[in-house]
C-alpha positions as a Markdown table, in Angstrom:
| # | Residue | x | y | z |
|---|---|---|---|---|
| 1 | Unk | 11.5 | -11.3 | 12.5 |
| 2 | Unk | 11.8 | -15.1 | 11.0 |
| 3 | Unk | 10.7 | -16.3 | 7.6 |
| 4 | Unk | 9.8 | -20.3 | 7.1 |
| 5 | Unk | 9.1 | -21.8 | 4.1 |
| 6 | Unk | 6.3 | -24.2 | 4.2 |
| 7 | Unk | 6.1 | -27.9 | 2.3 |
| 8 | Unk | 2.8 | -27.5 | 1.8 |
| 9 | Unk | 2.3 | -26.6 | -1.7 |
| 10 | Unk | -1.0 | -24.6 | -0.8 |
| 11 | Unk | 1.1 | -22.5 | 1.4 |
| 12 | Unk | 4.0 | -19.7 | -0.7 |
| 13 | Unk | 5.5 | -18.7 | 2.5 |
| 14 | Unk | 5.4 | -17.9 | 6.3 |
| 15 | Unk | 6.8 | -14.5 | 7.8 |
| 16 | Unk | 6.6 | -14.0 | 11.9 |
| 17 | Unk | 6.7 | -10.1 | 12.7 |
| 18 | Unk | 7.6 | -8.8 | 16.4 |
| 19 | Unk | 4.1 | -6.6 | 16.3 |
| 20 | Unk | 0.9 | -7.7 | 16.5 |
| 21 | Unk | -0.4 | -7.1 | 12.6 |
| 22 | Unk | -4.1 | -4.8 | 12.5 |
| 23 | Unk | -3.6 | -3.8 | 8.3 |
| 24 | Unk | -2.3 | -5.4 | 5.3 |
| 25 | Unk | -2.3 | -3.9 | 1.7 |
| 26 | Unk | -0.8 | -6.1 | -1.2 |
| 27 | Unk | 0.2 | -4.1 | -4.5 |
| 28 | Unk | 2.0 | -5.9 | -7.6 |
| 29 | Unk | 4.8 | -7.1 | -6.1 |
| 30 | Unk | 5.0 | -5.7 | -2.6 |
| 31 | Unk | 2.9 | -6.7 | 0.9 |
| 32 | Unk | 3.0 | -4.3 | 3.5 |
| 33 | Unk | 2.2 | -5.3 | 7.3 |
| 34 | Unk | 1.2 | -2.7 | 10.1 |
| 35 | Unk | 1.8 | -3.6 | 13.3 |
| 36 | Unk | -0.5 | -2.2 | 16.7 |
| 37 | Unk | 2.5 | -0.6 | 17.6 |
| 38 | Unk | 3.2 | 1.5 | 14.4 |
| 39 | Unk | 6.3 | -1.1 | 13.5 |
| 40 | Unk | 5.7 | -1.6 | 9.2 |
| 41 | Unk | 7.0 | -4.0 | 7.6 |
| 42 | Unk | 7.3 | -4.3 | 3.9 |
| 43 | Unk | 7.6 | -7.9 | 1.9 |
| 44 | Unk | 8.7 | -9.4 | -1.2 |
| 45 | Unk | 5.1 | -10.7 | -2.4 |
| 46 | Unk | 6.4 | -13.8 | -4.0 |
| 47 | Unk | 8.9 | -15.1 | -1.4 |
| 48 | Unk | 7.9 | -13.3 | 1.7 |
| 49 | Unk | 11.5 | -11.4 | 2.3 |
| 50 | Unk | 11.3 | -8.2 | 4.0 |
| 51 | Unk | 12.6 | -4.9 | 1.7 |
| 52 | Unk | 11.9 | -2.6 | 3.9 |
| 53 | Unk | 10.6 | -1.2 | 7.3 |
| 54 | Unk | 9.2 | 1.7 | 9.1 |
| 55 | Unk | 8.0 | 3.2 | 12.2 |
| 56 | Unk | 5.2 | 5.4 | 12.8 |
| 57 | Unk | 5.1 | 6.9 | 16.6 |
| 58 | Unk | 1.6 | 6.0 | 18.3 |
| 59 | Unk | 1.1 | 3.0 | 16.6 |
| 60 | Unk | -0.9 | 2.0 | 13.4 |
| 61 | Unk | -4.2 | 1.6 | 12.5 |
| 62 | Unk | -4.1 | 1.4 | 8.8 |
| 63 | Unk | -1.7 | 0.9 | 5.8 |
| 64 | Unk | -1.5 | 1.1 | 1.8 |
| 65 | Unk | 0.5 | 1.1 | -0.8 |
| 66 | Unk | 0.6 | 3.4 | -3.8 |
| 67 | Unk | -1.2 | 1.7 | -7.1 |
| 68 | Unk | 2.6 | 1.5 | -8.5 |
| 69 | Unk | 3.7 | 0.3 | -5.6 |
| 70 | Unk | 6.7 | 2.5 | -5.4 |
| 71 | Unk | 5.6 | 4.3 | -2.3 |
| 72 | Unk | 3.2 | 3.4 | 0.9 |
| 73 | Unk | 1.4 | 5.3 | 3.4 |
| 74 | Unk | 0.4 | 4.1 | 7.6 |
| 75 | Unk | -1.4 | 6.4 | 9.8 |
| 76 | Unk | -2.6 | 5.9 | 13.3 |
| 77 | Unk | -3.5 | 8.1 | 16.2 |
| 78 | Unk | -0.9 | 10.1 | 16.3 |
| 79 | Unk | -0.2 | 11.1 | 12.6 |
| 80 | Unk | 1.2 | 9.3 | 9.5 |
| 81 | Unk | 4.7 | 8.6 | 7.9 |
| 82 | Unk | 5.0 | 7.9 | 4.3 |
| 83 | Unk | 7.7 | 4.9 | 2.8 |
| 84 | Unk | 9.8 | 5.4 | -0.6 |
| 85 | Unk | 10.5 | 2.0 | -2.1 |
| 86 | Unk | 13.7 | 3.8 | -4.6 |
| 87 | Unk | 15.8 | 4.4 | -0.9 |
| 88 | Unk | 13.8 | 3.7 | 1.8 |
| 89 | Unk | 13.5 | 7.3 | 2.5 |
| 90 | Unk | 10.6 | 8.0 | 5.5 |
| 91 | Unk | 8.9 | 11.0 | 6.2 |
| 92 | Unk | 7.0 | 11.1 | 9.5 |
| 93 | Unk | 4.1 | 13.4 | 10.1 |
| 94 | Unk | 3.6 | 12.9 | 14.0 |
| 95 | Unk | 0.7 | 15.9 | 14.4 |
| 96 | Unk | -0.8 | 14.6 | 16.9 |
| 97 | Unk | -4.2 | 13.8 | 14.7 |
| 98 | Unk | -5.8 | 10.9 | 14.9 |
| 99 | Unk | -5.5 | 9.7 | 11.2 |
| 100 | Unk | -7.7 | 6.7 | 10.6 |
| 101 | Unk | -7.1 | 6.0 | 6.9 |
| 102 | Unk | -5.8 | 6.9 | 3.8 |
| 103 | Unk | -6.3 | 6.3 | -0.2 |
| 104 | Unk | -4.3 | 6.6 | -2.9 |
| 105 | Unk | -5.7 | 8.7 | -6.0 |
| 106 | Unk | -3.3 | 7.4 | -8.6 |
| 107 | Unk | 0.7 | 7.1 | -7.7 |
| 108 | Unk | 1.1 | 10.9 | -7.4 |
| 109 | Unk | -1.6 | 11.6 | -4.7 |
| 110 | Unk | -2.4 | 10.1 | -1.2 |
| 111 | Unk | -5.5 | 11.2 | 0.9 |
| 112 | Unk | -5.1 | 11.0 | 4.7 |
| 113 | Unk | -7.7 | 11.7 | 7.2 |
| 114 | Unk | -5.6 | 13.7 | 9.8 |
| 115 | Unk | -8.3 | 15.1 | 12.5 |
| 116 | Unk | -11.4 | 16.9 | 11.4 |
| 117 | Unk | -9.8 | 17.3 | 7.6 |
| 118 | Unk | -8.7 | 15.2 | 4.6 |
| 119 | Unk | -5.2 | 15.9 | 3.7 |
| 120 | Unk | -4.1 | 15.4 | 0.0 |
| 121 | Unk | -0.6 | 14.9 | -0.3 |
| 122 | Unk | 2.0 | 14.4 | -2.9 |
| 123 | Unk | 4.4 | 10.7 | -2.6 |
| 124 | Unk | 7.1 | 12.4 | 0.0 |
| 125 | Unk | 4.5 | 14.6 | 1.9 |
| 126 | Unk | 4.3 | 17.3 | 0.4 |
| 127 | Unk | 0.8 | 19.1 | 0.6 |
| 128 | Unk | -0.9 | 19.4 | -2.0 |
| 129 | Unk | -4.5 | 20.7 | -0.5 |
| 130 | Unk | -6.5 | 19.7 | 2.4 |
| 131 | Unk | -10.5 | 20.0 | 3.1 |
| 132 | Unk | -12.3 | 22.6 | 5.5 |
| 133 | Unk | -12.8 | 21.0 | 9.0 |
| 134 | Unk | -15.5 | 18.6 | 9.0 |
| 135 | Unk | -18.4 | 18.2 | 12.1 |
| 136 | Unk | -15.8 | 15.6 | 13.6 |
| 137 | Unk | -13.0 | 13.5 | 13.4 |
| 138 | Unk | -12.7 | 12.1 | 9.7 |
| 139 | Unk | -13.0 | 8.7 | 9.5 |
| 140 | Unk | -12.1 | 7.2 | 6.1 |
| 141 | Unk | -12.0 | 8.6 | 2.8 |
| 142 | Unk | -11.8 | 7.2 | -0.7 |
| 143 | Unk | -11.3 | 8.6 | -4.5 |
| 144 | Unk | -14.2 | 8.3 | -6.8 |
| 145 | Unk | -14.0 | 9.1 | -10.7 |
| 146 | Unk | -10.5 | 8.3 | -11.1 |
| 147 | Unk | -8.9 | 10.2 | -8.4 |
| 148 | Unk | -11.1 | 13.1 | -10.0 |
| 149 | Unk | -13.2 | 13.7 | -6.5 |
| 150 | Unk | -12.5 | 12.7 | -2.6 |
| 151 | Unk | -15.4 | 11.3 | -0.5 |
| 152 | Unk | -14.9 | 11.9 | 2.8 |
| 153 | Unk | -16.6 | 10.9 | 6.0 |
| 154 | Unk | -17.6 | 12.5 | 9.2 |
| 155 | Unk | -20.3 | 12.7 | 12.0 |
| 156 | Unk | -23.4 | 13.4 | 9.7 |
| 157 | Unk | -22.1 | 13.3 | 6.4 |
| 158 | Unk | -20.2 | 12.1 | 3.7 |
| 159 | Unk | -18.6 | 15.3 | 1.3 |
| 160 | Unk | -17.5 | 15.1 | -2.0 |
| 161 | Unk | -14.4 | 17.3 | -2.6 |
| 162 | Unk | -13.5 | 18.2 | -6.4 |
| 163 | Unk | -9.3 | 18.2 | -6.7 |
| 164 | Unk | -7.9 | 21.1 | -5.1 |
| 165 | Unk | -11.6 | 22.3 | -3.5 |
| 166 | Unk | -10.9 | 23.1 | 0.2 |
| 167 | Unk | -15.1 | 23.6 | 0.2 |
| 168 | Unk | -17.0 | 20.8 | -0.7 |
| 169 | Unk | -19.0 | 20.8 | -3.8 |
| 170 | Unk | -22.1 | 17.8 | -2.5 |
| 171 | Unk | -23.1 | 16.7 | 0.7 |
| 172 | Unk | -24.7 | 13.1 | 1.1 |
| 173 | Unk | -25.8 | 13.7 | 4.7 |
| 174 | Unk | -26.8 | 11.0 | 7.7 |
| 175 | Unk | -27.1 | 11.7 | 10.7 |
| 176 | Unk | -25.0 | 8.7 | 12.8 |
| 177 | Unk | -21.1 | 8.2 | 12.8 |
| 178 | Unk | -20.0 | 6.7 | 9.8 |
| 179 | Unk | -16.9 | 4.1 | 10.7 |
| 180 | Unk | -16.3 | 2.6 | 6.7 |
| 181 | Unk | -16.5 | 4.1 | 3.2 |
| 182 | Unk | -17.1 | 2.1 | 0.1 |
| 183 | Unk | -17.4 | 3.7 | -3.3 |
| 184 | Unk | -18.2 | 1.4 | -6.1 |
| 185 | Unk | -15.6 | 1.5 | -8.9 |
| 186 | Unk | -18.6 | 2.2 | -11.9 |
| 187 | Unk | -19.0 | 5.4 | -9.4 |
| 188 | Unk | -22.7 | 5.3 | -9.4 |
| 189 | Unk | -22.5 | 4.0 | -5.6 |
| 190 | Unk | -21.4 | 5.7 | -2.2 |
| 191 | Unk | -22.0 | 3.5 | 1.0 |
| 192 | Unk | -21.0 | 4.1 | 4.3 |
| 193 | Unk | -20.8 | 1.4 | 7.5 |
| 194 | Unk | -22.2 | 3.1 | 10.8 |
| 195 | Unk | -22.3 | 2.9 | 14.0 |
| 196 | Unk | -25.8 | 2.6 | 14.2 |
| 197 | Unk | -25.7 | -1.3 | 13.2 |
| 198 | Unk | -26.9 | 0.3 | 9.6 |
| 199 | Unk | -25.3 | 1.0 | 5.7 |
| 200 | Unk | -26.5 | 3.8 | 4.4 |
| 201 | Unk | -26.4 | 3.9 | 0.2 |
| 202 | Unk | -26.5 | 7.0 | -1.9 |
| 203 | Unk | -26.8 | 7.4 | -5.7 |
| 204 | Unk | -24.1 | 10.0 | -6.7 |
| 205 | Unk | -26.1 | 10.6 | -10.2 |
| 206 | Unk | -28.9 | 12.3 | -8.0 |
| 207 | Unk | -28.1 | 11.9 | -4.0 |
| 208 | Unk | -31.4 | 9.2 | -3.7 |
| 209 | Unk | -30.7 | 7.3 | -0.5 |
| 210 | Unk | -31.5 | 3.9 | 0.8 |
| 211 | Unk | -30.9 | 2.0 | 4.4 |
| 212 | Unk | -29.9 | -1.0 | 5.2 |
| 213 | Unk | -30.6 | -1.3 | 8.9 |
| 214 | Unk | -31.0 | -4.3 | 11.5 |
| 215 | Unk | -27.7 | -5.6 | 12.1 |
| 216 | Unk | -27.1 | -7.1 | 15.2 |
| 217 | Unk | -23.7 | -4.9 | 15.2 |
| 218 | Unk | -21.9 | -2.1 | 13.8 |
| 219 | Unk | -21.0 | -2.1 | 10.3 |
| 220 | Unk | -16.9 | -1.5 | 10.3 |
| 221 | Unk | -15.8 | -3.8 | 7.1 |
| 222 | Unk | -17.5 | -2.5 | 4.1 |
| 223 | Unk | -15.8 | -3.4 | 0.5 |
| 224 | Unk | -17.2 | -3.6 | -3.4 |
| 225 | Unk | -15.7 | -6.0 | -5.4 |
| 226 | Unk | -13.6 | -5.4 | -8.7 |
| 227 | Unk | -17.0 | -5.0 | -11.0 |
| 228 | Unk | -19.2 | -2.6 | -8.4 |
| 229 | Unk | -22.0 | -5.2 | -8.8 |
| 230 | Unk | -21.3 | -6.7 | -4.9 |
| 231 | Unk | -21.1 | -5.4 | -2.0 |
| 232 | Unk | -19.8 | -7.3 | 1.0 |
| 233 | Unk | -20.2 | -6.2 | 5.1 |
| 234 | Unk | -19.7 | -7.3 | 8.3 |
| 235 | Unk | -21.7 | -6.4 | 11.3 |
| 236 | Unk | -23.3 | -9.5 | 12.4 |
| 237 | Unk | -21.3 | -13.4 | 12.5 |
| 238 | Unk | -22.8 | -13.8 | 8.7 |
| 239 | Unk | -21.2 | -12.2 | 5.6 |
| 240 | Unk | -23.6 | -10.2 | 3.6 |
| 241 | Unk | -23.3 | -9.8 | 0.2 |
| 242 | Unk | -25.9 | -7.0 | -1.5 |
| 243 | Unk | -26.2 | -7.1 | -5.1 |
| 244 | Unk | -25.8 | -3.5 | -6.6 |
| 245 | Unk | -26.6 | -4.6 | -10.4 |
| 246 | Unk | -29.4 | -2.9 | -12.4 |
| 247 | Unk | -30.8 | -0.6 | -10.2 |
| 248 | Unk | -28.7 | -1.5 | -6.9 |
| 249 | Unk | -30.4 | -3.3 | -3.4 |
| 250 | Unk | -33.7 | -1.7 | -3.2 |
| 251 | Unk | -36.4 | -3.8 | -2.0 |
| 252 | Unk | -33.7 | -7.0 | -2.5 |
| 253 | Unk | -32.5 | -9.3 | 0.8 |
| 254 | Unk | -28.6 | -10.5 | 0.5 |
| 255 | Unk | -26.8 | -13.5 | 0.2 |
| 256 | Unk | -25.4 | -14.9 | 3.9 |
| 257 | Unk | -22.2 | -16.5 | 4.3 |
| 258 | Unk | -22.2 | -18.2 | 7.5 |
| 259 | Unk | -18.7 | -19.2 | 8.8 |
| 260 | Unk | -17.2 | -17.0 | 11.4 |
| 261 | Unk | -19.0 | -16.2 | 14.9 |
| 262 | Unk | -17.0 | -12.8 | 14.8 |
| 263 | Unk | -16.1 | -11.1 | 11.4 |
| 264 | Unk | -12.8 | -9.6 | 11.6 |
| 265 | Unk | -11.5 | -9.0 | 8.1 |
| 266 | Unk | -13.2 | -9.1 | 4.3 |
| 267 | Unk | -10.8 | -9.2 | 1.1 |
| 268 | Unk | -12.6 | -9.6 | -2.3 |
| 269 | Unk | -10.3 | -11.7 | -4.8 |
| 270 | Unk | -9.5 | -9.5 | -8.1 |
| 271 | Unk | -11.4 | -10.4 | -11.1 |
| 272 | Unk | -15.2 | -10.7 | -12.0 |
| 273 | Unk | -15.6 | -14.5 | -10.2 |
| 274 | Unk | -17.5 | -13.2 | -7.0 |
| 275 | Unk | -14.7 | -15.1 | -5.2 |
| 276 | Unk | -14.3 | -13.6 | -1.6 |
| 277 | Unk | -12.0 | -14.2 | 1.2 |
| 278 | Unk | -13.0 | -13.6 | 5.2 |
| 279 | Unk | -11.8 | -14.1 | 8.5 |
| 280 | Unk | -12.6 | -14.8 | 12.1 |
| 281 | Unk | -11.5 | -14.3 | 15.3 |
| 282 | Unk | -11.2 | -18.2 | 15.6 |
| 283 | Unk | -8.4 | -18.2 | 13.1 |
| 284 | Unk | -10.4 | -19.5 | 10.4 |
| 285 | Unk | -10.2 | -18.4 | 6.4 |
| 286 | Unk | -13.3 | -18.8 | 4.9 |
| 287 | Unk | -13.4 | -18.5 | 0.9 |
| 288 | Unk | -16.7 | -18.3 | -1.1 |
| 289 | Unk | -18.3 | -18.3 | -4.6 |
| 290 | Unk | -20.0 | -15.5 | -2.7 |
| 291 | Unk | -22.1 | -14.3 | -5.8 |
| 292 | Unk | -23.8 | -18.0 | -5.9 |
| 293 | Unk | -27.3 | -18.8 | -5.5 |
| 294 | Unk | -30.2 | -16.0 | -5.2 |
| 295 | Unk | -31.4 | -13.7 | -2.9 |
| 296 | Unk | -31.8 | -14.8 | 0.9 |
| 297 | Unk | -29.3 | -17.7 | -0.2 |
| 298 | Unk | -27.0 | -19.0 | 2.9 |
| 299 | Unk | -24.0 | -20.1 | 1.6 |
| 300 | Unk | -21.3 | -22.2 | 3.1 |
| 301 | Unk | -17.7 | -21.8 | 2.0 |
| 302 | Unk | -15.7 | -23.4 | -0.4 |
| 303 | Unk | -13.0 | -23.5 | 1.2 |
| 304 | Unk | -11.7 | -23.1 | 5.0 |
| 305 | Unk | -8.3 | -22.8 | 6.2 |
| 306 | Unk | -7.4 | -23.2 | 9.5 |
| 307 | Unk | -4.8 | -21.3 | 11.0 |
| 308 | Unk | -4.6 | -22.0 | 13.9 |
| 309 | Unk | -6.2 | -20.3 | 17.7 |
| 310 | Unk | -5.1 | -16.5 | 17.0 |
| 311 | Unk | -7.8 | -14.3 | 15.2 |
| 312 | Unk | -7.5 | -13.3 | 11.6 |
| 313 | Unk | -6.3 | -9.6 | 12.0 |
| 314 | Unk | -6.5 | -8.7 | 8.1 |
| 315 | Unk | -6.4 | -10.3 | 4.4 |
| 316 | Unk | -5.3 | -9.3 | 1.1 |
| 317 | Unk | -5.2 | -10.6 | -2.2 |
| 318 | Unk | -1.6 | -10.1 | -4.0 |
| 319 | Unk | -2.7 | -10.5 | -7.3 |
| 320 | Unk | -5.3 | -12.8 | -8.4 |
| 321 | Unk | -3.1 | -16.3 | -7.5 |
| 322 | Unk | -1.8 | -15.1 | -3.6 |
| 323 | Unk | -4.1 | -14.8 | -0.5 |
| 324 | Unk | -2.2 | -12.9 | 2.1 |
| 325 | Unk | -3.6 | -13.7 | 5.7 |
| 326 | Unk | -2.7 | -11.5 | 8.8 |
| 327 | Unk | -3.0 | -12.9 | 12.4 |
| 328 | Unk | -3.3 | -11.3 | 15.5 |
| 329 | Unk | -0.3 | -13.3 | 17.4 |
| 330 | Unk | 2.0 | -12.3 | 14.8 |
| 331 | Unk | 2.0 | -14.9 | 11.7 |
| 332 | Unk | 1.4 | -13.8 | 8.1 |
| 333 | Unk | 0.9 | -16.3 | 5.3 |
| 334 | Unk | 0.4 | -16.4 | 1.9 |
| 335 | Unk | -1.2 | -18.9 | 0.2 |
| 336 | Unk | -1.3 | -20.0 | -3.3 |
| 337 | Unk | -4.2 | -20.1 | -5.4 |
| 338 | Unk | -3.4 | -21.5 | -8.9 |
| 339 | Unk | -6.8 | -20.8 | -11.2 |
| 340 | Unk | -8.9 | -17.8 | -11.4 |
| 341 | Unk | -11.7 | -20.0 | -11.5 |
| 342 | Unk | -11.4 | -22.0 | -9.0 |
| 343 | Unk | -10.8 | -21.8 | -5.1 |
């Protein structure tokens, strides 16, 4: 691995890492970068210095790190490992499952989707509880209410787990393989990213359901930003971006960002400003005021950054002032981005 420092005062740092990146997660003062391969590699946000590494057998598909940012969590088809930032210590669940994703509840708890059930685990993988077997294969699961209940996905249905309930206690059913969960932070919002080329929307306060269907492809990326009032997707070359405010989408058309001919990672800056970063598999950063104009608006970006021929693999912000970008030959930059107003 080689580290560069960059003259360009846009650019906070340059990292080159041996595997090509498919995940980032940024946390305080810590960036974490999965590799295909399962190699991990964890950085010093500000200067780009790696503190740590690990390896997870099978490869990776997805990482995070813990809220307090003292521990992290990859899985990938053949299980998970967990990282501990106080010694470095690893812990490597290689179970054969394919585990897609993983959330943390607060610093204490981690949720992993390990085969047909959601395992909740403690920091240094302990278990702490796991779901009854879903339909099929989990695919993602997130924390609603504060870490109080786990959403999680599967062929036909999304199930909401109280803490510690093997059984779940509600069922938001579909029919169609969900590949993305996104649960607004107010908690009034569940949506899931299918297969099927659709989102599918339910209320939690009463289980009323709405589709979004006609995209041209299958909804993977799927993220609310730091209010619940926006939700961004992929699934066709334009961004959408569906207003949830009041009383959410229904019978509204979304806002278009049209930059990228392929979509290939979404990243909503923290903070209320509607600012948004995506990427393409040109290479191409877009960033957006993507809350501007009204419905049906197409919006062009604010801001592109090119960089360079290899496809953006992931993004994520570090903080409100650092965009962390993730490409697919290898090459993960921050950038610096001074004002929370502006882009």
């Amino acid at each position: 691995m080689s580290v560069t420092m960059d003259s360009d005062l846009a650019t906070a740092w340059e990292v080159t890492v041996d595997d090509a990146p498919v995940a980032l997660s940024a946390c305080d003062d810590l960036v974490a970068v999965a590799g295909a391969e399962g190699t991990v590699r964890v950085l010093d946000a500000a200067m780009g210095a790696e503190i740590g590494a690990l390896e997870l057998p099978g490869g990776a598909l997805s990482v995070e790190l813990a809220p307090d940012a003292r521990h992290l969590v990859v899985t990938g088809p053949m299980g998970y490992a967990l990282w501990r930032r106080a010694d470095g210590r690893v812990t490597v669940r290689e179970n054969g499952s394919w585990s897609a994703a993983a959330a943390w509840a607060d610093g204490d708890r981690v949720a992993v989707a390990s085969g047909r059930r959601a395992l909740v685990l403690n920091p240094d993988g302990g278990e702490l509880w796991r779901s009854e077997p879903a339909a099929s294969t989990v695919t993602d699961v997130a924390w609603m209410r504060q870490g109080r209940r786990l959403a999680v996905a599967a062929y036909g249905a999304v199930q909401g787990h109280e803490r510690h309930t093997e059984k779940p206690v509600v069922t938001y059913p579909y029919i169609g393989s969900h590949l993305a969960l996104a649960v607004a932070p107010t908690g009034k919002w569940i949506c899931s990213g299918n297969q099927d080329a659709s989102i599918h929307i339910w209320r939690t306060r009463d289980g009323s359901e709405l589709t979004m269907s006609g995209y041209p492809e299958k909804v993977s990326r799927l993220t609310f930003d730091e209010t619940g009032f926006w939700l961004t997707a992929d699934g066709a070359p334009d961004v959408t971006v569906w207003d949830f405010s009041g009383k959410g989408p229904a019978g509204t058309a979304p806002r278009s960002l049209r930059c990228h001919e392929t979509v290939t990672a979404l990243a909503w800056r923290p903070g209320a400003a509607g600012h948004l970063a995506s990427g393409g598999d040109d290479g191409t950063v877009a960033l957006w005021h993507a809350t501007a104009g009204r419905p049906q608006a197409l919006l062009r970006p604010a801001r592109t950054l090119d960089s360079g021929d290899s496809p953006v693999a992931a993004l994520a912000w570090a903080g409100p002032h650092l965009l962390v970008t993730a490409l697919r030959d290898g090459c993960v930059r921050a950038y610096g981005v001074s004002s929370r107003a502006a882009l």
